[in-house]
TITI-128727 format. One line per 10 residues: number of its first residue (from 0); for each residue x, y, z of N, C-alpha, C. Coordinates in pm, 1 decimal. Atoms other than C-alpha are relative to their C-alpha. Layout:
REM residues N
NUM = X:Y:Z:X:Y:Z:X:Y:Z; ...
//
This chain:
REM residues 244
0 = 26.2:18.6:142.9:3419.8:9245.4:12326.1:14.8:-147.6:-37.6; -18.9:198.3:-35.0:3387.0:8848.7:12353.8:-68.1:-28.9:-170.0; -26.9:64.9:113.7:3248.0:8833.0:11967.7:75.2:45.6:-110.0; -147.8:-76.7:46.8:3576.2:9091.6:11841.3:61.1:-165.3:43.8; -84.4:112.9:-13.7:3782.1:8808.6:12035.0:-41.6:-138.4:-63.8; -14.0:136.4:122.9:3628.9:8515.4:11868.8:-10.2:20.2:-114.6; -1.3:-29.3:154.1:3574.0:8593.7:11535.5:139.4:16.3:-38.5; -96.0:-64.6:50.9:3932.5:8759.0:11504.2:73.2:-164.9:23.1; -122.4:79.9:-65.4:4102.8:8466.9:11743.0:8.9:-167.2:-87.6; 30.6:99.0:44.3:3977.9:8190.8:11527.2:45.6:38.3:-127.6
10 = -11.1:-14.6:198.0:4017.4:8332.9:11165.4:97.0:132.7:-34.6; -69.5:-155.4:43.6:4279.9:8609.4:11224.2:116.8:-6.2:-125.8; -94.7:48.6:82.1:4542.2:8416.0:11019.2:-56.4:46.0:-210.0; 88.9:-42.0:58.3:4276.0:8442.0:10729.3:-26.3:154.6:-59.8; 23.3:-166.2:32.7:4192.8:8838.8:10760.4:126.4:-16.2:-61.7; -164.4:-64.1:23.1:4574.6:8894.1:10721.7:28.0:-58.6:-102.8; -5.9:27.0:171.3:4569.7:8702.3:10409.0:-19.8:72.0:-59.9; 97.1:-99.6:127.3:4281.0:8905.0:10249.0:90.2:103.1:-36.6; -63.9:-105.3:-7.8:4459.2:9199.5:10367.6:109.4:50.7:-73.2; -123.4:-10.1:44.7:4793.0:9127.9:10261.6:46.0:-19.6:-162.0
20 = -0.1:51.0:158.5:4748.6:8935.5:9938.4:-81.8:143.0:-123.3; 65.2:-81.8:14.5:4521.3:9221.4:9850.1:-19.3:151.5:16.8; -24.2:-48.8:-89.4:4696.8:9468.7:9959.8:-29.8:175.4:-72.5; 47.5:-133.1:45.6:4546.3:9779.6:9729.0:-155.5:-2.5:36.5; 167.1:56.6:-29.0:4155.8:9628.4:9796.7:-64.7:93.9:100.8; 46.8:-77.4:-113.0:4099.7:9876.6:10099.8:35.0:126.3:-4.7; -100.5:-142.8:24.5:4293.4:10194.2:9967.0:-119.0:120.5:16.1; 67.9:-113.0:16.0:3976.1:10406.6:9936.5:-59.3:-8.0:135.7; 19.6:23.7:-89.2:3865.7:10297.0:10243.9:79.0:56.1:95.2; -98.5:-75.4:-137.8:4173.0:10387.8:10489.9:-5.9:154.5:-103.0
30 = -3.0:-88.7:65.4:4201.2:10686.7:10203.5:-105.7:124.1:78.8; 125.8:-86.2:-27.8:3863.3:10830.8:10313.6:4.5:-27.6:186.2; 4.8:-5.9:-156.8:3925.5:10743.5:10719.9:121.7:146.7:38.7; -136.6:-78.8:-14.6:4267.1:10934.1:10675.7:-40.9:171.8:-60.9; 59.9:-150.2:26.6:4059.8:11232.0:10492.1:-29.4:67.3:128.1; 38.7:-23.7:-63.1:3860.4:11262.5:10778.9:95.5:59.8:152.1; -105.9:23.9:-84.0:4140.8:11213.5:11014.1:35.4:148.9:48.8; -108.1:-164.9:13.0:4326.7:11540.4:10874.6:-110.5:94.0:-25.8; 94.1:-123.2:17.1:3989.9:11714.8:10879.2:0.0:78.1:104.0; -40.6:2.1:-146.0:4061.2:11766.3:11271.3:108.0:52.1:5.1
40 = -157.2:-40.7:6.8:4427.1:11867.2:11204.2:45.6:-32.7:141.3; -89.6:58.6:-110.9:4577.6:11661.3:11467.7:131.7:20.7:-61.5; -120.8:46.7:29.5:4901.9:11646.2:11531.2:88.1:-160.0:72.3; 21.6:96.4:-106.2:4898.4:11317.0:11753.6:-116.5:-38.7:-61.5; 104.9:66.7:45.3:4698.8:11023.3:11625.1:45.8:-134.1:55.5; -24.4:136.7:-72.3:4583.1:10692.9:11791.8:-82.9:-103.8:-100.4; 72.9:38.5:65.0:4432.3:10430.1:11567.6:-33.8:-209.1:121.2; 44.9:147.5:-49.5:4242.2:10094.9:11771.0:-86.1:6.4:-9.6; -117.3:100.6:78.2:4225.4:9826.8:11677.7:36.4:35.8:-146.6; -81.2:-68.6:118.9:4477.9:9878.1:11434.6:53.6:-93.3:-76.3
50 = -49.9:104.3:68.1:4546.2:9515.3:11314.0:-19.0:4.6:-161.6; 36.6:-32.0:145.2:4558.7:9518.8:10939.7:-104.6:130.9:-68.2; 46.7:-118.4:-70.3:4446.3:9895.9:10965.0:115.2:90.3:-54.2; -102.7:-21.9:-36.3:4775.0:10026.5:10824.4:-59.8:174.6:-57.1; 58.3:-137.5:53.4:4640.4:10416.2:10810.8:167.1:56.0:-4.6; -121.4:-55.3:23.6:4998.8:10532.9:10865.6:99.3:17.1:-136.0; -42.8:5.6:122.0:5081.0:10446.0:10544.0:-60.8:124.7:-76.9; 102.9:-71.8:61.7:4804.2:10713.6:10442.8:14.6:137.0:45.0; -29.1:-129.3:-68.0:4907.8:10985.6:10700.8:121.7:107.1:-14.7; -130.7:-88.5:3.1:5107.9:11313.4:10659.5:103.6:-96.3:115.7
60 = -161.8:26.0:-80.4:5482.0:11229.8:10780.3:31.4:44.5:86.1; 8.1:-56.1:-105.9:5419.3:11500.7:11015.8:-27.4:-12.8:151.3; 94.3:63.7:-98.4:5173.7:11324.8:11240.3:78.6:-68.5:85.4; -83.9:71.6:-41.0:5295.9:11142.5:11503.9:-132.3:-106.5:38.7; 111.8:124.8:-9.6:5115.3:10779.5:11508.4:9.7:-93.7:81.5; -9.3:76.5:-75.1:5054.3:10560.6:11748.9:-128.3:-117.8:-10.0; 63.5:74.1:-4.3:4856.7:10232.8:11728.3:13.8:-146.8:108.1; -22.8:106.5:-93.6:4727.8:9932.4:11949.4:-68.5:-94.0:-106.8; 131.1:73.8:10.2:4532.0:9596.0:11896.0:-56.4:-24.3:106.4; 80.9:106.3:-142.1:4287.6:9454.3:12104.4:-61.4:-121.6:49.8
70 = -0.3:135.8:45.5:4290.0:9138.3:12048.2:96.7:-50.5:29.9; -167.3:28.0:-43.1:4632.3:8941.5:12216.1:4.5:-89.5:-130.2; -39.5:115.9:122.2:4602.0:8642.6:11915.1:40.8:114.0:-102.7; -0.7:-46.3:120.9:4548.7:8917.3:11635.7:154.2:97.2:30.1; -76.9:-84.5:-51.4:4797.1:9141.3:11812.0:148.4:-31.2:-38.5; -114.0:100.7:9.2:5092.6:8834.2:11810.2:20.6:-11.5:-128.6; -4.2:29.6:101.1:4969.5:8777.2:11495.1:72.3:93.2:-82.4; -35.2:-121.7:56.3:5036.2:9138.4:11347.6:139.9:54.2:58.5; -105.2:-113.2:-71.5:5310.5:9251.7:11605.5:-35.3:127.0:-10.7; -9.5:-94.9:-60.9:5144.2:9500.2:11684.0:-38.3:-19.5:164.9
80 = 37.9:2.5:-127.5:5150.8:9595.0:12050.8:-174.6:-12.2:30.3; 190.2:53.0:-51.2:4815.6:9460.1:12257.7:-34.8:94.3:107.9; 23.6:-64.1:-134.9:4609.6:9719.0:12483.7:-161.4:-22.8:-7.5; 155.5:37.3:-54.1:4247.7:9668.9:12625.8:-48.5:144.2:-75.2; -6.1:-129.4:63.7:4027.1:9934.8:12419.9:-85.6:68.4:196.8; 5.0:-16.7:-108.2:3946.1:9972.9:12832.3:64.7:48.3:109.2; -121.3:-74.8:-92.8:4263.3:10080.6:12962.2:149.5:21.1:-101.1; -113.7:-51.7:100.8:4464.3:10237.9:12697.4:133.9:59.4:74.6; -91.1:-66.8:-117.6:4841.6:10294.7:12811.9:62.9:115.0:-88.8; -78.3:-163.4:10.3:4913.7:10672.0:12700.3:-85.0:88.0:133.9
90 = 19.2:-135.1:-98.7:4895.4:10985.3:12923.2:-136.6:86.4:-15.5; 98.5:-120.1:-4.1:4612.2:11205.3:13017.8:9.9:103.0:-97.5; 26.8:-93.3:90.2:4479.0:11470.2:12728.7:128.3:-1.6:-82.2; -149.1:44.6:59.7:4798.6:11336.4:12494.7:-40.2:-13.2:-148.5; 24.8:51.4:94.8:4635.6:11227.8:12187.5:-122.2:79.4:-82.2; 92.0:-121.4:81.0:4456.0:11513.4:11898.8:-123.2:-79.5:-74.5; 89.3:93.6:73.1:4258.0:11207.2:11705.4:5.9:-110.1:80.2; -0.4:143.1:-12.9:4168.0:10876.9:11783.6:-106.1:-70.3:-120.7; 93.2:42.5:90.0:4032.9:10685.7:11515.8:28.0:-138.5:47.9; 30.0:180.3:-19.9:3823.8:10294.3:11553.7:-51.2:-22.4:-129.1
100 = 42.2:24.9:170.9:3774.8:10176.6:11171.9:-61.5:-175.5:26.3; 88.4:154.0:86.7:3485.5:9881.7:11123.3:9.4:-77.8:93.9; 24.6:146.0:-46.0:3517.7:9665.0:11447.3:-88.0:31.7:122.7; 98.6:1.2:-131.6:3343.6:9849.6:11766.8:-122.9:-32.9:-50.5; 100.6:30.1:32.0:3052.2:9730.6:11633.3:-3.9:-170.5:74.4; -27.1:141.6:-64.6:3196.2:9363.6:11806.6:-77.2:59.8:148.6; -38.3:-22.4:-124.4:3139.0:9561.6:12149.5:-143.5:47.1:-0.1; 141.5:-46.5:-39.8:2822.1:9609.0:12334.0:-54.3:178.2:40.1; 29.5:-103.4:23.7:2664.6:9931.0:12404.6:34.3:77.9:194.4; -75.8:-46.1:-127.1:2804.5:9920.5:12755.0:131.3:-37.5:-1.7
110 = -145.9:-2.2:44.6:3161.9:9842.6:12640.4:11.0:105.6:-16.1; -50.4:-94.8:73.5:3164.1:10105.5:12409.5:-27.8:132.1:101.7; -7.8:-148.6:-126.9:3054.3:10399.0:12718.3:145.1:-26.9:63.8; -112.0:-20.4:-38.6:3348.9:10260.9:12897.1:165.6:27.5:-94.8; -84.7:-36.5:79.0:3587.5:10278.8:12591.2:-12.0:179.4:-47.1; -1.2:-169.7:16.2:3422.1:10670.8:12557.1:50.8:48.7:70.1; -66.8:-78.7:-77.4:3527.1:10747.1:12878.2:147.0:-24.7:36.8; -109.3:-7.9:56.3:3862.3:10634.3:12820.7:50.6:70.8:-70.9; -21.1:-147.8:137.9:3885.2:10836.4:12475.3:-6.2:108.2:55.4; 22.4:-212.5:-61.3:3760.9:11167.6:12682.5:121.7:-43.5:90.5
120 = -100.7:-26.9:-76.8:4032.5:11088.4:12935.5:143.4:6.2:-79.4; -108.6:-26.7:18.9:4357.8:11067.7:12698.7:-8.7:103.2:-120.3; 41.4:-96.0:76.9:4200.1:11314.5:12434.0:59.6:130.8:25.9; -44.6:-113.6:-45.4:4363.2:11664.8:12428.8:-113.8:64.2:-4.6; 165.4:-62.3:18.5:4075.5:11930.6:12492.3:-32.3:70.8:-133.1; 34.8:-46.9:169.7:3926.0:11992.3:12138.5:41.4:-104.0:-104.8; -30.1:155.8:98.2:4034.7:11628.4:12015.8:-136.4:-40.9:7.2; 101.1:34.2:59.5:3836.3:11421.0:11824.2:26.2:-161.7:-10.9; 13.0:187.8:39.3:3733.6:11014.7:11855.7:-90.2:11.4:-128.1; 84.3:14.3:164.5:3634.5:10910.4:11499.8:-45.6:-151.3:-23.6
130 = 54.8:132.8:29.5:3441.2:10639.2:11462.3:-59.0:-64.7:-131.0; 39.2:38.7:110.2:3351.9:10455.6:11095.8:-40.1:-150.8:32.5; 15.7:150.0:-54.3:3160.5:10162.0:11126.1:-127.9:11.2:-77.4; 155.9:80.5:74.8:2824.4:9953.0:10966.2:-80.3:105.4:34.9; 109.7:-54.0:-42.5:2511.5:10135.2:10987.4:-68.5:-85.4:-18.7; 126.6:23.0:5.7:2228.6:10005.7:11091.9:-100.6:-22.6:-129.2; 120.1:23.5:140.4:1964.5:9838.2:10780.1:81.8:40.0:-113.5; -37.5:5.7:162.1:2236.4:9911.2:10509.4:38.0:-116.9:-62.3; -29.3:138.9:80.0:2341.2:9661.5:10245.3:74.4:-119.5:93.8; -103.3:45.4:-46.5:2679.0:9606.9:10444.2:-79.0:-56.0:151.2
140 = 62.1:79.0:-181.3:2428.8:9501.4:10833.2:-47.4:-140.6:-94.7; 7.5:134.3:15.3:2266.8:9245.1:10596.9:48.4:-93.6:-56.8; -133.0:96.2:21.5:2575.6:9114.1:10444.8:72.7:-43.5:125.2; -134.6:51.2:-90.0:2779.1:9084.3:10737.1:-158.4:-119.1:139.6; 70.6:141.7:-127.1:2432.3:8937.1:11005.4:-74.0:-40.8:-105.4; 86.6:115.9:86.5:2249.5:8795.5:10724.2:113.3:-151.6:-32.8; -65.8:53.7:72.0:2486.3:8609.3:10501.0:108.5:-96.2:13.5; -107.7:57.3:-83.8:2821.7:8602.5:10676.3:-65.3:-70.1:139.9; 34.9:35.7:-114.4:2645.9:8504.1:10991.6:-63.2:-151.3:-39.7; 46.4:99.4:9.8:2501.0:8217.1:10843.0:81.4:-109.9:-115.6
150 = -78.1:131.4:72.6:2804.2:8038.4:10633.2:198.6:27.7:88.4; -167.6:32.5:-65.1:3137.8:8163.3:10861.7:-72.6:-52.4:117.7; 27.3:103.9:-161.4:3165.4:7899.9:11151.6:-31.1:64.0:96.2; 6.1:-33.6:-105.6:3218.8:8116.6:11383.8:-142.8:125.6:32.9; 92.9:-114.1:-12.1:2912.6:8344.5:11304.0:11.8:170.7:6.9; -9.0:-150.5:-70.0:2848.3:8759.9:11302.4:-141.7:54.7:20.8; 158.1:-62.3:-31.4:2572.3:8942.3:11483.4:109.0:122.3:58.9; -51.2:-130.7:-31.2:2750.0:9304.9:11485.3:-141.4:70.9:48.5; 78.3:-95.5:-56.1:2588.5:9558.1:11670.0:20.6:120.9:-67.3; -30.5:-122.5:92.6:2591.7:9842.8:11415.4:-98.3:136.3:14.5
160 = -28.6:-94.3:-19.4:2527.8:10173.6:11417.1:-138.3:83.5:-46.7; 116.8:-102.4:73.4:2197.3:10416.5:11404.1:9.6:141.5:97.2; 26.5:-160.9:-60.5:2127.6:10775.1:11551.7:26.4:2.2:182.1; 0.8:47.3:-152.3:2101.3:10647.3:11925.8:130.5:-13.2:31.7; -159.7:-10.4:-67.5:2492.5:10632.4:11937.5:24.6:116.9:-30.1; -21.7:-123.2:-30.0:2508.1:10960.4:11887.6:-77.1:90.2:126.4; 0.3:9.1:-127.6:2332.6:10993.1:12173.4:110.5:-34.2:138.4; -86.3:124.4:-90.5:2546.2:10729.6:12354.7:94.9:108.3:23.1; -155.2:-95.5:-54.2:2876.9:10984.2:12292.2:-50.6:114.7:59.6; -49.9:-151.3:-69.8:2714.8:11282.4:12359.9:-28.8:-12.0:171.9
170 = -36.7:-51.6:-107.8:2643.5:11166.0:12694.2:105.3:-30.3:113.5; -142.6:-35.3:-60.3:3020.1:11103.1:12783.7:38.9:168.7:15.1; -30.8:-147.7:32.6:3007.0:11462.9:12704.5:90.7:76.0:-125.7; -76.9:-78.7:147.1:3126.9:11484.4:12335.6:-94.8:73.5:-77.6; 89.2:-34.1:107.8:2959.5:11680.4:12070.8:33.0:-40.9:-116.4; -34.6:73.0:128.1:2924.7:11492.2:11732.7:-69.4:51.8:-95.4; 36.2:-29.4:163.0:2901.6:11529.5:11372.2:-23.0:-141.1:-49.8; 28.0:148.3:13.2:2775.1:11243.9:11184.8:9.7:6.3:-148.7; 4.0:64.6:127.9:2790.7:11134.2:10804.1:32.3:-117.9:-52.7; -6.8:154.5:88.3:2776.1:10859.3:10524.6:104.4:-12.1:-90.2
180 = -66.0:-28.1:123.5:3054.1:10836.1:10303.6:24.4:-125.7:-58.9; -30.3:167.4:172.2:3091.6:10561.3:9951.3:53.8:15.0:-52.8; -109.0:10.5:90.8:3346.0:10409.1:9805.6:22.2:-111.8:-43.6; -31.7:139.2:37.3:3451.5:10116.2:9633.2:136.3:-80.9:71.3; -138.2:61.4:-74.3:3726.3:9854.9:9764.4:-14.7:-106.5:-210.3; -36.4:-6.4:129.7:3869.4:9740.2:9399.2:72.2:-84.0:29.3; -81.8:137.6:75.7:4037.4:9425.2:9235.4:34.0:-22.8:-113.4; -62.1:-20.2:151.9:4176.5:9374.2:8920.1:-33.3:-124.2:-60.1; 111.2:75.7:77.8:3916.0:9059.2:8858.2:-81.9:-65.4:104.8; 87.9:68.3:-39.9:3646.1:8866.5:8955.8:9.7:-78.0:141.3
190 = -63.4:121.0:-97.8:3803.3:8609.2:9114.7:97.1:59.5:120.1; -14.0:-18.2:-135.5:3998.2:8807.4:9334.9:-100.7:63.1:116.2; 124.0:-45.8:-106.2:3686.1:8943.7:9473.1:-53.6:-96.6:70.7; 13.1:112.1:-92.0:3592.3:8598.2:9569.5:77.9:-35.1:77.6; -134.7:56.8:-68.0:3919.1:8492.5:9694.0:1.2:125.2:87.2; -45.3:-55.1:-70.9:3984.2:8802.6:9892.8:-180.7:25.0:97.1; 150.5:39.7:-115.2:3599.7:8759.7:10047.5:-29.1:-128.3:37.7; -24.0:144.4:-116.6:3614.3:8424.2:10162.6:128.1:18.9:99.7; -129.6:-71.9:-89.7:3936.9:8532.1:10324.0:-64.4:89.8:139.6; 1.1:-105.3:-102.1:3853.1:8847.4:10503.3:-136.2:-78.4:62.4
200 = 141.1:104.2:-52.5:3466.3:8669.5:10600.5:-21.8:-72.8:82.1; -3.1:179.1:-15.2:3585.2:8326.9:10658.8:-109.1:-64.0:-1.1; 85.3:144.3:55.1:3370.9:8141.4:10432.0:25.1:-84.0:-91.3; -117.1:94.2:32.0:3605.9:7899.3:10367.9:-94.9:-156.8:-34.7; 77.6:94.8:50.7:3320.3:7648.7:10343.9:-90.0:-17.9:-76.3; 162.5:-11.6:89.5:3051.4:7753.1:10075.4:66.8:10.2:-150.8; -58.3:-32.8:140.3:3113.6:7708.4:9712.2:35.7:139.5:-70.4; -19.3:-134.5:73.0:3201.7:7964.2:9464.4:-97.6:81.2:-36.9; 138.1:-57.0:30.2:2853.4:8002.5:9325.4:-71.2:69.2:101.6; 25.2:-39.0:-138.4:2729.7:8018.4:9681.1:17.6:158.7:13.3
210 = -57.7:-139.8:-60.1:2947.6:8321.6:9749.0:-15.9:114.8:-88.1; 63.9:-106.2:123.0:2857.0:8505.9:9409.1:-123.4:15.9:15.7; 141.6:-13.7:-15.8:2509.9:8441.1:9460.7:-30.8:119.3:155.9; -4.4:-61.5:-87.1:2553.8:8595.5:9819.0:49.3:182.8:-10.4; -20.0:-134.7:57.5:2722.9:8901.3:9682.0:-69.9:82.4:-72.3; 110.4:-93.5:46.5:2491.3:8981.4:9446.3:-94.4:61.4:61.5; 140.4:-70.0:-72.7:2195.6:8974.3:9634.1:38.7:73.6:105.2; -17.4:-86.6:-76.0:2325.8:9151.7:9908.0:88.9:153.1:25.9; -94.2:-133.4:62.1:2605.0:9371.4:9778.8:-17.3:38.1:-143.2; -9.6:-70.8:153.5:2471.8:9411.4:9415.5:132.5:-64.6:-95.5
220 = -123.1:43.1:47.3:2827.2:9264.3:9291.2:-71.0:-108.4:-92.8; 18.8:107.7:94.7:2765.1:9087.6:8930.3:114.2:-67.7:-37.9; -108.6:107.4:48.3:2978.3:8863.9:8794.0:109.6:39.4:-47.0; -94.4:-56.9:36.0:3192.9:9060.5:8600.3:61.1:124.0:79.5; -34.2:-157.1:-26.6:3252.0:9346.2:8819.2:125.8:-43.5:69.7; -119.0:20.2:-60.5:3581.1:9412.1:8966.7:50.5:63.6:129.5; 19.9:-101.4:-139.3:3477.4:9652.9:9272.8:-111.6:-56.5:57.6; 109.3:-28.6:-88.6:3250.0:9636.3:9565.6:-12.9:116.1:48.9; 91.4:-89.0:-35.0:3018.5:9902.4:9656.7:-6.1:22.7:192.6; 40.7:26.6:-170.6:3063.8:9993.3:10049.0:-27.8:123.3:27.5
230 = 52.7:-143.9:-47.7:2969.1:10269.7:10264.3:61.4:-16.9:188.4; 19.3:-39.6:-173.7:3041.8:10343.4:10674.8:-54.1:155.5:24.4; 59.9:-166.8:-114.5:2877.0:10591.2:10872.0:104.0:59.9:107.8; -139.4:-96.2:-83.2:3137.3:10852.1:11069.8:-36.4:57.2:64.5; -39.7:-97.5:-95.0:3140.7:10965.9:11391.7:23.4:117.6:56.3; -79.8:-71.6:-70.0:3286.1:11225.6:11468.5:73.2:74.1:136.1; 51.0:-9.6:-187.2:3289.0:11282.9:11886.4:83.7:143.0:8.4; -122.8:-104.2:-44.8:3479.1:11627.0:12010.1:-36.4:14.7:132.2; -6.5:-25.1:-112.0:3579.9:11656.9:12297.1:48.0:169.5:102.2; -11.6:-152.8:-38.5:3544.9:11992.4:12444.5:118.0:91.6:26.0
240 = -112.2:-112.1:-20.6:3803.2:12264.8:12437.9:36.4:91.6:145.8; 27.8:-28.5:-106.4:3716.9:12376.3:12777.5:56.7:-161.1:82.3; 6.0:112.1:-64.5:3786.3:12004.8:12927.0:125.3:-13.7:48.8; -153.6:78.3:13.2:4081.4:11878.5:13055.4:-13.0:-164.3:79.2
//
């Protein structure tokens, strides 16, 4: 995942601002991953990468949670423990969920088979990898490779998400469910919508106008508003009940 590691390793200091300073801005977001989550009724949940990611905050008390990063800078950065999403260290059929929120989309389309067949190996049989991430031609592909790709330094050309990865899982041998779900990520003005999107972005170099003008046209966001408009597409992978 070589543009996960640069993007994060260069501007992770940054995310963890947005994140932190901002720290209600994503609530409907992990809200609606954590719906999904407990739609599965795990009792065992893995969340990577899990850097600024904090779903546990969101999860019954019941659950038992376990998270990595995959990233060693973002990892140091966060304290959270670092594991390859390539060689995850838990036990064979151990884990009822696994949820990846918004970054395999860094990882190529032969990464992500070897990170499936990982998931089917520590998956209990009838667990579920959940995946939420960009789709393909929505607002959010030509905000993040239009826009962002052409004012953060370090660039983004995500590989996001259409019908053909549901292919991809089922032939690790999962069967998937797929949907769209929208929600807003919310601020309490204007200005922190700028400030907490140059942050999370890193477009630390384009004026203010710049970055309003960029919002509009690509996310609809007018001047006065105090929400953005997002959406991910969901996964769902199961891994057979018969499997071990």
């Amino acid at each position: 995942m070589a543009d996960y590691d640069n993007t994060f390793a260069k501007r992770g200091r940054d995310y963890k601002y947005a994140t932190e300073t901002y720290p209600t801005a994503l609530i409907n977001e992990f809200k609606t991953a954590v719906s999904i989550i407990c739609s599965t009724h795990p009792t065992t949940v893995l969340n990577i990468p899990a850097a600024c990611v904090p779903l546990d905050l969101y999860l019954p008390s019941t659950i038992k949670y376990t998270c990595f990063e995959s990233n060693k800078d973002f990892a140091a950065l966060t304290n959270i423990q670092y594991a390859s999403l390539f060689e995850i260290p838990v036990p064979n059929n151990s884990i009822d969920a696994i949820i990846c929120l918004a970054s395999l989309h860094h990882a190529t389309h032969a990464e992500r088979q070897i990170f499936y067949n990982e998931c089917m190996r520590i998956l209990t049989p009838g667990g579920a990898l959940i995946i939420g991430d960009v789709l393909q031609d929505s607002p959010q592909d030509r905000w993040l490779n239009i826009f962002v790709n052409k004012y953060n330094p370090s660039g983004h050309k995500g590989l996001f998400w259409n019908a053909a990865d549901i292919e991809h899982l089922k032939s690790v041998g999962f069967s998937v469910d797929f949907s769209t779900y929208k929600y807003t990520w919310d601020f309490e003005s204007h200005a922190d919508i700028i400030d907490f999107s140059r942050h999370l972005f890193g477009l630390e170099k384009i004026s203010d106008d710049v970055l309003d003008d960029g919002l509009r046209e690509f996310l609809k966001v007018e001047k006065d508003d105090t929400h953005i408009d997002w959406q991910l597409g969901y996964f769902i992978a199961t891994k057979s009940p018969e499997s071990t």
